[in-house]
C-alpha positions in Angstrom: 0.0 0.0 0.0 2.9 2.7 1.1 4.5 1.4 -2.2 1.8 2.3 -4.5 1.2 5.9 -3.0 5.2 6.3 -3.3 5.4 5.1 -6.4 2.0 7.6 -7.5 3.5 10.5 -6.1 6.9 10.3 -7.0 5.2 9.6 -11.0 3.2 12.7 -10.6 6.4 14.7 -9.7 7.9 13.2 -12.9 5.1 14.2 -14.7 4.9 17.5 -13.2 8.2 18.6 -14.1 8.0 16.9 -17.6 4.8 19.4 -18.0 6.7 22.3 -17.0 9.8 21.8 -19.7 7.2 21.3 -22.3 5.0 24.0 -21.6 7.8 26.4 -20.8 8.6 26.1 -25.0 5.5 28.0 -25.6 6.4 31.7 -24.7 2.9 32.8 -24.4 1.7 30.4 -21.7 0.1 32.9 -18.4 1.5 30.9 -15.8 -0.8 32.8 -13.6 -3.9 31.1 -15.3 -4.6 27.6 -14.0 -3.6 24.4 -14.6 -0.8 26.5 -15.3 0.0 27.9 -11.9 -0.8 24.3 -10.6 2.2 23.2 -12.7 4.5 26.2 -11.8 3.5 26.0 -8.1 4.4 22.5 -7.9 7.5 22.3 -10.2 9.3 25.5 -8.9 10.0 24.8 -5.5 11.3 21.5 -6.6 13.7 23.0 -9.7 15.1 25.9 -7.8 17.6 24.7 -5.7 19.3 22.5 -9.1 19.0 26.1 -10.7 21.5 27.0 -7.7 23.1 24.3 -8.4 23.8 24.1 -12.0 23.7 27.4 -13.9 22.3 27.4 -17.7 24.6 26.4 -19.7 24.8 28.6 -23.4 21.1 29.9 -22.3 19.8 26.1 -21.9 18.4 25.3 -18.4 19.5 21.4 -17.9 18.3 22.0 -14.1 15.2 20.0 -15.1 17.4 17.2 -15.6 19.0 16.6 -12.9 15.5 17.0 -10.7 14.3 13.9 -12.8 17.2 12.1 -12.6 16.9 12.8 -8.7 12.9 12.0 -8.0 13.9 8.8 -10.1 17.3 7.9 -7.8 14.8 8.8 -4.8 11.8 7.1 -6.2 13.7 3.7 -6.5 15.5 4.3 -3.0 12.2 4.9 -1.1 10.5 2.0 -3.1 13.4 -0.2 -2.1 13.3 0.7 1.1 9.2 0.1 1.6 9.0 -2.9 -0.9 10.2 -5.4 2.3 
């Protein structure tokens, strides 16, 4: 049961994040409008500190990367971990 709700949330972050790349190629998006600001208010917090982290390289934000590669690391950790 703690597996499957892991395993939903940490997908949803995925997904989240995914939404907010794709969506951020469209320059005319009102991130104030909803589901929009759903998407930014979620993905945000959780891209910020990589954006600290790893500056944009020739104008190309790869921060979103590494957040995905991290939920995915954590996702199979904390599924490792509750799967006993």
């Amino acid at each position: 049961m703690i597996v499957e709700i892991l395993n939903i949330l940490f997908e949803a972050l995925w997904l989240i994040i995914f939404l907010k790349v794709l969506l951020s190629w469209f320059p005319n998006i009102n991130w104030w409008n909803q589901p929009f600001k759903f998407i930014n208010d979620v993905a945000e917090p959780l891209l910020t500190p990589f954006r600290k982290l790893i500056p944009p390289i020739g104008g190309l934000d790869l921060s979103p990367i590494a957040a995905l590669i991290t939920i995915s690391l954590m996702q199979k950790i904390m599924i490792g971990l509750f799967a006993f």
